[in-house]
Backbone as CSV, one residue per row, in Angstrom:
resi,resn,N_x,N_y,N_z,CA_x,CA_y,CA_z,C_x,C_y,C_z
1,UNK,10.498,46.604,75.089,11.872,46.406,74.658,11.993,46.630,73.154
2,UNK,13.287,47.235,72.628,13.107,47.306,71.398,13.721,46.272,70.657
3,UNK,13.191,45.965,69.354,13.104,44.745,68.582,13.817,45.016,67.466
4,UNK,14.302,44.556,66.841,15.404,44.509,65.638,15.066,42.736,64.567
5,UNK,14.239,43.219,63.884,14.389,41.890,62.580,15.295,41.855,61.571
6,UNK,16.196,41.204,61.678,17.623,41.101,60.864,17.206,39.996,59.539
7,UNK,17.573,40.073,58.450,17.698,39.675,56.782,18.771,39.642,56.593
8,UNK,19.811,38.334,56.948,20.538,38.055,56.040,21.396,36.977,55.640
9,UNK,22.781,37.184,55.730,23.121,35.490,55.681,23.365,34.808,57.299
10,UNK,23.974,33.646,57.037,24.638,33.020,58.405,25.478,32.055,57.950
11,UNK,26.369,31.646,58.399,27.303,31.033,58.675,27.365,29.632,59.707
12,UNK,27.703,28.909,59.396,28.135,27.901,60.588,29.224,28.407,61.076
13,UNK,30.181,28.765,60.941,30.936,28.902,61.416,32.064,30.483,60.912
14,UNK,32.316,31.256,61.992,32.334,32.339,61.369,31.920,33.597,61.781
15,UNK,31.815,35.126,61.762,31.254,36.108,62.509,31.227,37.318,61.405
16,UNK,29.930,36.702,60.021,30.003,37.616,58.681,28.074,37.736,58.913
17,UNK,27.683,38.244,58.450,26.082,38.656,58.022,25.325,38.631,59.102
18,UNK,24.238,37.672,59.768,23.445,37.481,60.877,24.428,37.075,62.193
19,UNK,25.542,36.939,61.855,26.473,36.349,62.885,27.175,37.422,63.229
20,UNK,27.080,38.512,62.639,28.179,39.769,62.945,27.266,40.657,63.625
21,UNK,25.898,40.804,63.014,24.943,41.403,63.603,24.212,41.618,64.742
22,UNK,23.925,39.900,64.828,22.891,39.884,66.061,23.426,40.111,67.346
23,UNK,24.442,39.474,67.811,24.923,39.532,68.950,25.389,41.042,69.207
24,UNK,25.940,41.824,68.556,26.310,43.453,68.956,24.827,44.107,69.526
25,UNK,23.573,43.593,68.276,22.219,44.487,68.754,22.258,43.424,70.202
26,UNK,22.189,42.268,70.437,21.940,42.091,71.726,22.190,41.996,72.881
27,UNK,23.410,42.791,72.530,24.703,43.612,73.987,24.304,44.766,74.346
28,UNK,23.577,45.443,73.347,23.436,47.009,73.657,21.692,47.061,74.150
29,UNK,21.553,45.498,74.347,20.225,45.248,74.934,18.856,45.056,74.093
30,UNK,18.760,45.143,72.688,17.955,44.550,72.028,17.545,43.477,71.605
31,UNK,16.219,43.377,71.678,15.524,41.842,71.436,15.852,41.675,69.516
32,UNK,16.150,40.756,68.978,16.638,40.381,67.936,15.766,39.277,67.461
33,UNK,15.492,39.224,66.281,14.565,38.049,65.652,15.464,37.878,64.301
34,UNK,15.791,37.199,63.627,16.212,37.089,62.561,15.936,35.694,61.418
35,UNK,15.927,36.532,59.891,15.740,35.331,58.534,17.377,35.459,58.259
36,UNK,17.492,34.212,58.274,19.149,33.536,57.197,18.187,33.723,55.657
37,UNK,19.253,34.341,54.676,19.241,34.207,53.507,19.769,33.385,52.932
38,UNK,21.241,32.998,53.595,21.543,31.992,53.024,22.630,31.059,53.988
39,UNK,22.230,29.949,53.930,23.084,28.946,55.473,24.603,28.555,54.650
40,UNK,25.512,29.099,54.932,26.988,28.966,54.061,27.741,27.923,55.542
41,UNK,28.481,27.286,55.303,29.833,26.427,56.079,30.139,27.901,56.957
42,UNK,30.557,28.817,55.735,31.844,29.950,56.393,31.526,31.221,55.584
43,UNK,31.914,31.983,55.640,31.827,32.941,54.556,32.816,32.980,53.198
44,UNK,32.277,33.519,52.470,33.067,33.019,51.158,34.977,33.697,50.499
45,UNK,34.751,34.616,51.843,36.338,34.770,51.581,37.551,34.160,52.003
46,UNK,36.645,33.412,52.477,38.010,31.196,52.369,37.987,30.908,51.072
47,UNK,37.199,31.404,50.176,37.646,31.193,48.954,37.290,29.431,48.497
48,UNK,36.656,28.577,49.630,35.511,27.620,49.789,34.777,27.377,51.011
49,UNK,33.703,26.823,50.218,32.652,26.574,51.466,31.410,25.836,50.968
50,UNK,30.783,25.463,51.816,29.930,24.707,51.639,28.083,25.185,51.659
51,UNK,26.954,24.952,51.696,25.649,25.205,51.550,25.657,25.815,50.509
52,UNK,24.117,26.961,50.667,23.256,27.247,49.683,21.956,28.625,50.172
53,UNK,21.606,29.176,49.141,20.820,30.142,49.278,19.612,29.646,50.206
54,UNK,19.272,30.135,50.963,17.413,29.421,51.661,16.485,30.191,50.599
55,UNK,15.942,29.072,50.280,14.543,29.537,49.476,13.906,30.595,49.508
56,UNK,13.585,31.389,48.820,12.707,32.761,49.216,11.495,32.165,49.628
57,UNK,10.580,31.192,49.232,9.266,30.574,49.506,9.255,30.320,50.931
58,UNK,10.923,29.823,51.504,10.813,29.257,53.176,11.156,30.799,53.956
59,UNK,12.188,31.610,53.507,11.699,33.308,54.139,10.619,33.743,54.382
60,UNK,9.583,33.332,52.939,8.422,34.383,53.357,7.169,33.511,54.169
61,UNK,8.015,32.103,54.141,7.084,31.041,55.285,7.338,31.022,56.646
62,UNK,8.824,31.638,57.204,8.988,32.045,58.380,8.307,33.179,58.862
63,UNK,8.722,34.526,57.870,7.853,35.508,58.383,6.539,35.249,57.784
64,UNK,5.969,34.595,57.384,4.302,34.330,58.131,4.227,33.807,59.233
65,UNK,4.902,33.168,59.832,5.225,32.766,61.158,4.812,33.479,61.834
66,UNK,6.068,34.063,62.134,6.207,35.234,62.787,5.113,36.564,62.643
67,UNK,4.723,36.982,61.991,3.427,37.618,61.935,2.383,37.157,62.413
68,UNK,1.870,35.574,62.147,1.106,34.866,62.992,0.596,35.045,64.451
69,UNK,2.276,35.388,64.671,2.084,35.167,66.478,1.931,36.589,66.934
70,UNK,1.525,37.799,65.893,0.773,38.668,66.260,1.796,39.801,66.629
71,UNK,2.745,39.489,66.528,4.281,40.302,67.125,5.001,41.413,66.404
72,UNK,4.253,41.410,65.128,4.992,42.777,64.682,4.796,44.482,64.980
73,UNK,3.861,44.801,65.864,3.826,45.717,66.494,4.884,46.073,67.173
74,UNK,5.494,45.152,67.710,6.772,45.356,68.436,7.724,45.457,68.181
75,UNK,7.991,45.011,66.231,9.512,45.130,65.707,9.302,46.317,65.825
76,UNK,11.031,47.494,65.630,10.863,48.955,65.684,11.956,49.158,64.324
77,UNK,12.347,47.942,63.906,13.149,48.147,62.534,13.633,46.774,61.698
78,UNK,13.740,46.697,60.765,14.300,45.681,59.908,15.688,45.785,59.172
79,UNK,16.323,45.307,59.423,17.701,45.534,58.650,18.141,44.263,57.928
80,UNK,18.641,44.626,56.617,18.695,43.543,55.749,19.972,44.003,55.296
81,UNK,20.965,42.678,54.925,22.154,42.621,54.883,22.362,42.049,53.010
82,UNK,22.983,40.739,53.229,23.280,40.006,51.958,21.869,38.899,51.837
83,UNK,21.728,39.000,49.984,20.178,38.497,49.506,21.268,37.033,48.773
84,UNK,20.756,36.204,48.843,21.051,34.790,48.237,20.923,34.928,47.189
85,UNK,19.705,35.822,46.455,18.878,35.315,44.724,18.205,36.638,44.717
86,UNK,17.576,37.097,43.693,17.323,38.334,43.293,15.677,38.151,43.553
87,UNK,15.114,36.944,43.660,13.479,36.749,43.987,13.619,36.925,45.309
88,UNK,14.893,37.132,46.353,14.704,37.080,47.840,14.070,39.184,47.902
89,UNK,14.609,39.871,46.843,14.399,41.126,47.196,12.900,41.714,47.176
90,UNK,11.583,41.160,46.699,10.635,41.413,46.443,10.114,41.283,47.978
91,UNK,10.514,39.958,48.486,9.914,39.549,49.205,10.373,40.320,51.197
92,UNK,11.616,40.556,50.650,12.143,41.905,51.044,11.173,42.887,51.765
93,UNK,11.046,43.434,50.806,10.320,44.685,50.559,8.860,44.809,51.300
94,UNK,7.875,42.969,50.821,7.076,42.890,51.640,6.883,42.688,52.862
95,UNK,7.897,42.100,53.549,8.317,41.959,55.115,8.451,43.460,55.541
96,UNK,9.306,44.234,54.988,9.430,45.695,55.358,7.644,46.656,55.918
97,UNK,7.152,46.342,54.266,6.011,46.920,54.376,5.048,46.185,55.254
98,UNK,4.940,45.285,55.633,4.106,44.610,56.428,4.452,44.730,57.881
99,UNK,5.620,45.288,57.958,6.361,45.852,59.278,5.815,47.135,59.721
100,UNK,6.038,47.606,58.675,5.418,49.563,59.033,4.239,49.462,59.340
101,UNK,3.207,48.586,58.093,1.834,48.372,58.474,1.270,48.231,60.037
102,UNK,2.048,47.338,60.755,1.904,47.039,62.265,2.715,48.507,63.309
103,UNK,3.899,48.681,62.530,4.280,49.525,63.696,4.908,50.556,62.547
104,UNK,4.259,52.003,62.110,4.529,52.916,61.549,5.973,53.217,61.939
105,UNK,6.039,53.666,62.944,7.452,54.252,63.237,8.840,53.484,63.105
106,UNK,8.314,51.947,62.840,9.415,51.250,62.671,10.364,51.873,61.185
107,UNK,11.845,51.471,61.273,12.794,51.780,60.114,13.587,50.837,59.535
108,UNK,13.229,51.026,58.368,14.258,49.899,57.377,15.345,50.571,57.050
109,UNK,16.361,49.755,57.914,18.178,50.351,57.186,18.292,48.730,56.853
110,UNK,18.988,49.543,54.980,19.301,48.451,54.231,20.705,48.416,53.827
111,UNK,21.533,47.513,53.981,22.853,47.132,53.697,22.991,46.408,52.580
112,UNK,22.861,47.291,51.753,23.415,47.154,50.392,24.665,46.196,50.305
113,UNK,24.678,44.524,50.047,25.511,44.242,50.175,25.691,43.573,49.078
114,UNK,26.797,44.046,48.304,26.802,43.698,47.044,28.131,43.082,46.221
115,UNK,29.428,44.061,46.785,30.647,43.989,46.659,32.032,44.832,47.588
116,UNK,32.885,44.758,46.871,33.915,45.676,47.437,35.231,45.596,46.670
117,UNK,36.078,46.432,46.845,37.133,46.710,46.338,38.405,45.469,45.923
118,UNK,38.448,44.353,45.134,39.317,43.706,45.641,38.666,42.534,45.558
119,UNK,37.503,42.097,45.708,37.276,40.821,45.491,36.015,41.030,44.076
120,UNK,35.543,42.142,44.365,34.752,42.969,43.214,33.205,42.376,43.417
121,UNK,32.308,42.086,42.642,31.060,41.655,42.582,30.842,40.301,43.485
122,UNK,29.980,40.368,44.653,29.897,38.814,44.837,28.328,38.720,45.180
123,UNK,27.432,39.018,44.487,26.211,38.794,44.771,25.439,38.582,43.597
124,UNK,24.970,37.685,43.451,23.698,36.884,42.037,23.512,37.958,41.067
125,UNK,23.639,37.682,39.923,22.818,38.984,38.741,21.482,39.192,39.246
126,UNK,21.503,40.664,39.084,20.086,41.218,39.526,19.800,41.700,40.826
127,UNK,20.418,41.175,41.839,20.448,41.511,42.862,21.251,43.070,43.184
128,UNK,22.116,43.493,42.428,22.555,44.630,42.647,21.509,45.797,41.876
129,UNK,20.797,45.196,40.722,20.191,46.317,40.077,18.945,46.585,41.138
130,UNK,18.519,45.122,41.734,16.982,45.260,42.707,17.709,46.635,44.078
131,UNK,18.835,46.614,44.421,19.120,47.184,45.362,18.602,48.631,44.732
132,UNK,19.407,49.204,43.610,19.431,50.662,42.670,18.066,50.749,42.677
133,UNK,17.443,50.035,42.055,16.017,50.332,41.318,14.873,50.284,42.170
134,UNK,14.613,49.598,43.272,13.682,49.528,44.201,14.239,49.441,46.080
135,UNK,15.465,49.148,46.242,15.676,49.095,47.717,15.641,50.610,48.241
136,UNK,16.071,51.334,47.784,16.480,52.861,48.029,15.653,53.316,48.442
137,UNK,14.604,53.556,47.253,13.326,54.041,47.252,12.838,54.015,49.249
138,UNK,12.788,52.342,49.448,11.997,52.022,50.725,12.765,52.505,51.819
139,UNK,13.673,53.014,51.937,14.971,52.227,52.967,14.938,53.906,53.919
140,UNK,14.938,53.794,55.065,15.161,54.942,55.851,16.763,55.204,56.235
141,UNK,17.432,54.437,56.135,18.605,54.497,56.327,19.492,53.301,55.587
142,UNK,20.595,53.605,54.568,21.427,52.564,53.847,22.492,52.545,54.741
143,UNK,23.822,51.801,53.988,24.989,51.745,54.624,26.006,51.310,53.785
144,UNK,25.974,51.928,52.600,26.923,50.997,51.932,28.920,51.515,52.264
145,UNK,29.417,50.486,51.182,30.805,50.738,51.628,31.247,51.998,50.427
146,UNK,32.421,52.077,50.440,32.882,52.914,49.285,32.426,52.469,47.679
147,UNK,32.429,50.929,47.223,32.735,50.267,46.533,31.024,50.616,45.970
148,UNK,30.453,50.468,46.670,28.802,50.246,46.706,28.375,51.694,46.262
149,UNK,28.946,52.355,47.730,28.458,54.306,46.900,28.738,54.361,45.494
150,UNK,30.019,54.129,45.332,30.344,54.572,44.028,29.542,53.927,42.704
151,UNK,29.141,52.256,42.849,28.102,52.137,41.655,27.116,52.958,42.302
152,UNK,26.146,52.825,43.111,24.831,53.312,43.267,24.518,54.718,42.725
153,UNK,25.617,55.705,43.132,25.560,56.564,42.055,26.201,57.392,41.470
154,UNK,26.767,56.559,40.643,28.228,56.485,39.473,28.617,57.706,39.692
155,UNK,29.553,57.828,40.644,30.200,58.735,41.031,31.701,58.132,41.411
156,UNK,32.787,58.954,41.072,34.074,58.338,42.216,34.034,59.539,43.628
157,UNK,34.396,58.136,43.886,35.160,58.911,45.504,36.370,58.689,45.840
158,UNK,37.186,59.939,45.894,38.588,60.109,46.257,38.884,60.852,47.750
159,UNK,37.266,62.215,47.986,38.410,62.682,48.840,36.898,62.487,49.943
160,UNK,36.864,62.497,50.764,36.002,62.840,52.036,34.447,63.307,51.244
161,UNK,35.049,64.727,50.917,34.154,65.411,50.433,33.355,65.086,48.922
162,UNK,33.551,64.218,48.033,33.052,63.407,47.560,31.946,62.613,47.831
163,UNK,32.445,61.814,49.216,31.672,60.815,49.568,30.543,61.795,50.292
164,UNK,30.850,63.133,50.843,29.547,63.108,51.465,28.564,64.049,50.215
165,UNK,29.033,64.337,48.854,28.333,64.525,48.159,27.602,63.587,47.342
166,UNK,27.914,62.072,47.201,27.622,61.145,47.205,26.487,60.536,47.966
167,UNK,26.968,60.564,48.914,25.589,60.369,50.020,24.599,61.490,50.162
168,UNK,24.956,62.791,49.571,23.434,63.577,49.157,22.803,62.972,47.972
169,UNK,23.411,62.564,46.834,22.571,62.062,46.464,22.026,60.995,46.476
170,UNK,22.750,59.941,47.001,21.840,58.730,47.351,20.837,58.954,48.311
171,UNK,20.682,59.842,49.348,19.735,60.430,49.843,18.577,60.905,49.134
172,UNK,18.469,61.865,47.866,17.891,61.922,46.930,16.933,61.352,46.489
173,UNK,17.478,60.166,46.541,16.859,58.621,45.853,15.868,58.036,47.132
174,UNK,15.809,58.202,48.554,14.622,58.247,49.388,15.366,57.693,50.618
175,UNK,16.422,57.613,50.972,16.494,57.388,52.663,17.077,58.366,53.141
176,UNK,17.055,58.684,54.304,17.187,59.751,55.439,18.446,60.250,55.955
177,UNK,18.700,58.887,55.868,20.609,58.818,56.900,21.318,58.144,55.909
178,UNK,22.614,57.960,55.626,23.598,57.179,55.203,24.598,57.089,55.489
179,UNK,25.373,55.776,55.691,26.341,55.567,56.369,27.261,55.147,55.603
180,UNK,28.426,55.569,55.255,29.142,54.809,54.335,30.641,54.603,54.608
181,UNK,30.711,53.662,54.003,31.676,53.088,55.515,32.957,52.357,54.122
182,UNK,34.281,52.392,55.109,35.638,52.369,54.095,36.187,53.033,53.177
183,UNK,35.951,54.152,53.558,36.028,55.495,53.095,37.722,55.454,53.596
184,UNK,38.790,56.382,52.253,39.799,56.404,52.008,40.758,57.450,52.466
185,UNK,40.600,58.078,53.521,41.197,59.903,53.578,42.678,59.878,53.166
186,UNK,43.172,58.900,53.626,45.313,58.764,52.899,45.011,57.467,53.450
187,UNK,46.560,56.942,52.789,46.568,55.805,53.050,46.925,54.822,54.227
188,UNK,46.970,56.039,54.921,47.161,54.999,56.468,46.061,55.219,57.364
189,UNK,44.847,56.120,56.938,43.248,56.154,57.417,42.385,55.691,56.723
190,UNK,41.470,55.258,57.791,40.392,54.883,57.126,38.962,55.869,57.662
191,UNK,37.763,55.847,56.819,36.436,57.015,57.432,35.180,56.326,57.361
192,UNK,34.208,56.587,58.220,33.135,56.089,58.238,32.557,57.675,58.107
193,UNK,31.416,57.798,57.343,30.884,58.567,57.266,29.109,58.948,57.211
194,UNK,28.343,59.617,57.851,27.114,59.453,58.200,26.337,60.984,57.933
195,UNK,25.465,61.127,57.166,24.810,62.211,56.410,23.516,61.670,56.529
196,UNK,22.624,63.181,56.946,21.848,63.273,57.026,21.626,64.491,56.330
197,UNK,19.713,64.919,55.574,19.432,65.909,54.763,20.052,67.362,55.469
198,UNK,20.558,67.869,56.029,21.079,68.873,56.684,22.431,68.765,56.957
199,UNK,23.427,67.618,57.330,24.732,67.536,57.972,25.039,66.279,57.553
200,UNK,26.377,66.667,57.432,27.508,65.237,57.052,28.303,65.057,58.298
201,UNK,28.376,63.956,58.786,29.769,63.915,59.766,30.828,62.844,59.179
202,UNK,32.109,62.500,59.690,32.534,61.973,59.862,33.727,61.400,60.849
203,UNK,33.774,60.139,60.614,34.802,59.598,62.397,36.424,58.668,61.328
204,UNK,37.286,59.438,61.647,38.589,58.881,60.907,39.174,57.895,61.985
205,UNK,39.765,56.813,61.857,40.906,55.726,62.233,41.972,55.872,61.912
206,UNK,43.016,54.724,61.972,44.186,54.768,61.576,44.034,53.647,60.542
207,UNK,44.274,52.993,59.933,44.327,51.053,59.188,44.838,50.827,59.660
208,UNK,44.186,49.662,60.332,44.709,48.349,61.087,45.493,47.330,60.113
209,UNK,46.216,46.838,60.519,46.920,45.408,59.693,46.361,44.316,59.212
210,UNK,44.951,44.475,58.933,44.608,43.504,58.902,42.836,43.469,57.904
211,UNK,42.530,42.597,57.292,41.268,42.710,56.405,40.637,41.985,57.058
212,UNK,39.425,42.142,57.904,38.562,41.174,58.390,37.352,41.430,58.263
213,UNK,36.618,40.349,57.546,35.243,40.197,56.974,34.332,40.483,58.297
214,UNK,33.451,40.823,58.196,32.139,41.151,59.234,32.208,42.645,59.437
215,UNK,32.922,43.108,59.121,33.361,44.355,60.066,31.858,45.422,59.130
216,UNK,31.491,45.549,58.522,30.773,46.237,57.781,29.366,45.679,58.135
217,UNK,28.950,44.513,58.578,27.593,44.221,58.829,27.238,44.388,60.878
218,UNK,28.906,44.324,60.751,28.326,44.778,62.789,28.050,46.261,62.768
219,UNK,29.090,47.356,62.168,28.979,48.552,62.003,27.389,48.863,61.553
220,UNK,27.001,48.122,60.511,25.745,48.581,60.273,24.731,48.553,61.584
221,UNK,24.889,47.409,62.501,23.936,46.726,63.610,24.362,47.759,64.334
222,UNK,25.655,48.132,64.660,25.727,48.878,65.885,25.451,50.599,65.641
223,UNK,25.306,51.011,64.407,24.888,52.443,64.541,23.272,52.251,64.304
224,UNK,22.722,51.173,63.867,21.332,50.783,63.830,20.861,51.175,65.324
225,UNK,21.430,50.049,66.253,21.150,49.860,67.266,21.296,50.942,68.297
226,UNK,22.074,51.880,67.846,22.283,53.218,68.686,21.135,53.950,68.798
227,UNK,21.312,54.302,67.099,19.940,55.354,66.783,18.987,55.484,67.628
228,UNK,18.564,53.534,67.397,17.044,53.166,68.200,17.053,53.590,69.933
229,UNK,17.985,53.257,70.637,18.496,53.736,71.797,17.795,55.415,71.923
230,UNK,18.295,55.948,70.723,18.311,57.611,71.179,18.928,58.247,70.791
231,UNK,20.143,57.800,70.473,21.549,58.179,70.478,21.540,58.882,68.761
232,UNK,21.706,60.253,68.638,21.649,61.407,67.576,22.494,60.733,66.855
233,UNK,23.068,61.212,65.481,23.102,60.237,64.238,25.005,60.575,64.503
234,UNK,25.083,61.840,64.673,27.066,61.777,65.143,27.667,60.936,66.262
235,UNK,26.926,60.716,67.179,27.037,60.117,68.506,26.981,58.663,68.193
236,UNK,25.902,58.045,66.883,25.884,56.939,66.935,26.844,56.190,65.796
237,UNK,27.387,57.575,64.896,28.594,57.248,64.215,29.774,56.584,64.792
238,UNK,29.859,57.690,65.989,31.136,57.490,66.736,30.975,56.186,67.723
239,UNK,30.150,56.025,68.444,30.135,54.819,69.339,30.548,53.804,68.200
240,UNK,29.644,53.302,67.114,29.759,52.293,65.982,31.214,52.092,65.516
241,UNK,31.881,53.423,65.552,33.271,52.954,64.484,34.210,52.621,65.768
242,UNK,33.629,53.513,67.187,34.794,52.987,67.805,35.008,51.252,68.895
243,UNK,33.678,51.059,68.640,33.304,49.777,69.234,34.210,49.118,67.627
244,UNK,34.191,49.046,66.670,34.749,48.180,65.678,35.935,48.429,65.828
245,UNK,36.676,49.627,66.143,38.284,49.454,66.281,38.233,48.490,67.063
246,UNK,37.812,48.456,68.649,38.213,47.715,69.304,38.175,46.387,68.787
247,UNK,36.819,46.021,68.367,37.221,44.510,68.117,37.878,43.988,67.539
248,UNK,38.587,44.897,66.107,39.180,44.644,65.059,40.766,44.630,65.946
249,UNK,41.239,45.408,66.864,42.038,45.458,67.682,42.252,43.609,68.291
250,UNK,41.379,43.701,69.038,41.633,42.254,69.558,41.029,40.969,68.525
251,UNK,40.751,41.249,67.125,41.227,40.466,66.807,42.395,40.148,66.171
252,UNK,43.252,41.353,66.524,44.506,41.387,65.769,45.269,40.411,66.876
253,UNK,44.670,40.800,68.470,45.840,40.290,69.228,45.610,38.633,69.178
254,UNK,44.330,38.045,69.047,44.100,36.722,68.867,44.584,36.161,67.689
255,UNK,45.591,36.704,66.894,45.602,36.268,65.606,45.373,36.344,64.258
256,UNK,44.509,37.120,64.587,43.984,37.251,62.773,42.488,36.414,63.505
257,UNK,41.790,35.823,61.718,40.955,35.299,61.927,39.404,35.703,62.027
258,UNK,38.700,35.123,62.458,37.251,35.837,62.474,37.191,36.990,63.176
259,UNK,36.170,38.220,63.545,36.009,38.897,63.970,36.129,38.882,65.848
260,UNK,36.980,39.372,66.354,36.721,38.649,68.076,35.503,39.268,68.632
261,UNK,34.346,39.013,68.343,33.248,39.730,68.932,33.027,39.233,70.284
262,UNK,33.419,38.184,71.044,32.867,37.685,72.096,34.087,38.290,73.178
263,UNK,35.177,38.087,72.514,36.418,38.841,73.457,36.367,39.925,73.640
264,UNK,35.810,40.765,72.642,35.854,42.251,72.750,34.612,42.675,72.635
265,UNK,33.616,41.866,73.290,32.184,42.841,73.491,32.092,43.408,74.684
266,UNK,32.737,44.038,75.671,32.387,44.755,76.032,32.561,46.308,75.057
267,UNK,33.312,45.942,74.796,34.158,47.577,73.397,32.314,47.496,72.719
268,UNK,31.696,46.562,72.414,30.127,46.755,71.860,29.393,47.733,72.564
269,UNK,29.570,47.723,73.767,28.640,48.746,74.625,29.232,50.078,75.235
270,UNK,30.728,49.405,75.207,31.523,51.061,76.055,32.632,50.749,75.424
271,UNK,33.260,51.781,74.648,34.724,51.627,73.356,35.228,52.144,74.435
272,UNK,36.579,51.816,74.484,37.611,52.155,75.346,37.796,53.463,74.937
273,UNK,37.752,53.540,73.527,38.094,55.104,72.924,36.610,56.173,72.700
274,UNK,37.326,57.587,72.908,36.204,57.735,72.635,36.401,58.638,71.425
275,UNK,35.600,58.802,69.808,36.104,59.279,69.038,35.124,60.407,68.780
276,UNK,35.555,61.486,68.026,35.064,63.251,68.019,34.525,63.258,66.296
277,UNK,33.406,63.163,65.915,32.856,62.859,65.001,33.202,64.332,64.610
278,UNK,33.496,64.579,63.191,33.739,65.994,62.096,32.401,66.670,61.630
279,UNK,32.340,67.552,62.192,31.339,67.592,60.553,31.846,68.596,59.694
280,UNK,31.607,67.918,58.281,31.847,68.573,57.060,31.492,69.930,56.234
């Protein structure tokens, strides 16, 4: 069975970081193991909440754990989301490499999670430079949003074609695939976009009514989780963005509110829609 080790936050309550993630990889049938970076009430765009970062010392005491029990042959990828503290990224890096060590073919897609448009910076000093300066380097596949491409490498993005020159060069810098996601085409679309050293694609929407947090860390899980499946890098664009309309859909009809992942997981495994990925 294939295995997925997830890095990142959690929530009590809520459907943002390890909570947006895990459950999509384990609809589409993957075994899931996951480190909280950091145990929050809610996510922080309530604007309060409660907890605190988890120790990097108790991360890298779980995954000794977990290595212990002899099991990393079997992860086939690591995906890491939002870091609590800028000492969580070293340790990062060694979970990664101690991953490949056991199972070569395994892949680190890293979710640069750093900021966005509008609420601007929300992650510890240092933690955005550890992403630039050493995450890249390792990472077989990123995912950042618009907000993220554009620091990583100080570039703007206005039109489509931007972003997928953008994502050549963050490619450049050492991962394979990139996904970059909240991409602007006019103002009543939105683009997810996915480049690889040979081809750019992309899958356009309409904007929904609505801003809902998670939507960028399931997208990451669910074109993760494709890939590993089989599923070629346009194919796993398109399943990913159109499984997120849907949910983003019904969570419009529930209200607003957290992400409806439990109402609308079947849209996780079969999107009602089916969308025709571009290439550029």
């Amino acid at each position: 069975m294939t295995t997925v080790l997830s890095i990142q936050s959690w929530v009590a309550c809520g459907n943002v970081g390890n909570c947006a993630a895990l459950f999509p990889l384990q609809r589409l049938g993957i075994e899931t193991w996951s480190l909280n970076t950091v145990a929050f009430s809610n996510h922080t765009g309530y604007g309060k909440w409660r907890g605190d970062a988890v120790p990097t010392r108790i991360i890298a005491s779980l995954f000794d754990g977990i290595a212990e029990l002899g099991v990393l042959p079997r992860c086939d990828a690591v995906l890491s989301g939002y870091l609590g503290e800028p000492k969580t990224g070293p340790v990062l890096l060694d979970i990664v490499s101690r991953v490949k060590d056991a199972n070569p073919s395994a892949l680190f897609c890293c979710d640069p999670v750093m900021g966005d448009f509008g609420p601007g910076w929300y992650v510890p000093s240092g933690v955005r430079e550890w992403y630039r300066d050493q995450a890249l380097v390792a990472a077989d596949i990123v995912t950042p949003n618009r907000f993220e491409l554009e620091w990583l490498t100080g570039t703007r993005i206005e039109k489509l074609t931007d972003a997928a020159q953008a994502a050549a060069a963050l490619r450049r810098q050492g991962p394979g695939i990139v996904l970059a996601t909240s991409l602007e085409p006019a103002s009543d679309r939105l683009a997810v976009l996915a480049a690889v050293p040979a081809a750019a694609w992309v899958v356009e929407t309409p904007r929904l009514a609505i801003e809902a947090s998670g939507c960028g860390d399931a997208v990451a899980a669910l074109f993760l989780g494709w890939l590993l499946k089989g599923r070629p890098v346009p194919e796993a664009l398109a399943l990913a963005v159109a499984a997120i309309w849907g949910v983003v859909e019904a969570t419009i009809a529930a209200g607003g509110g957290e992400l409806a992942l439990i109402a609308a997981q079947d849209e996780l495994v079969a999107p009602s829609r089916k969308l025709i990925p571009q290439k550029l």
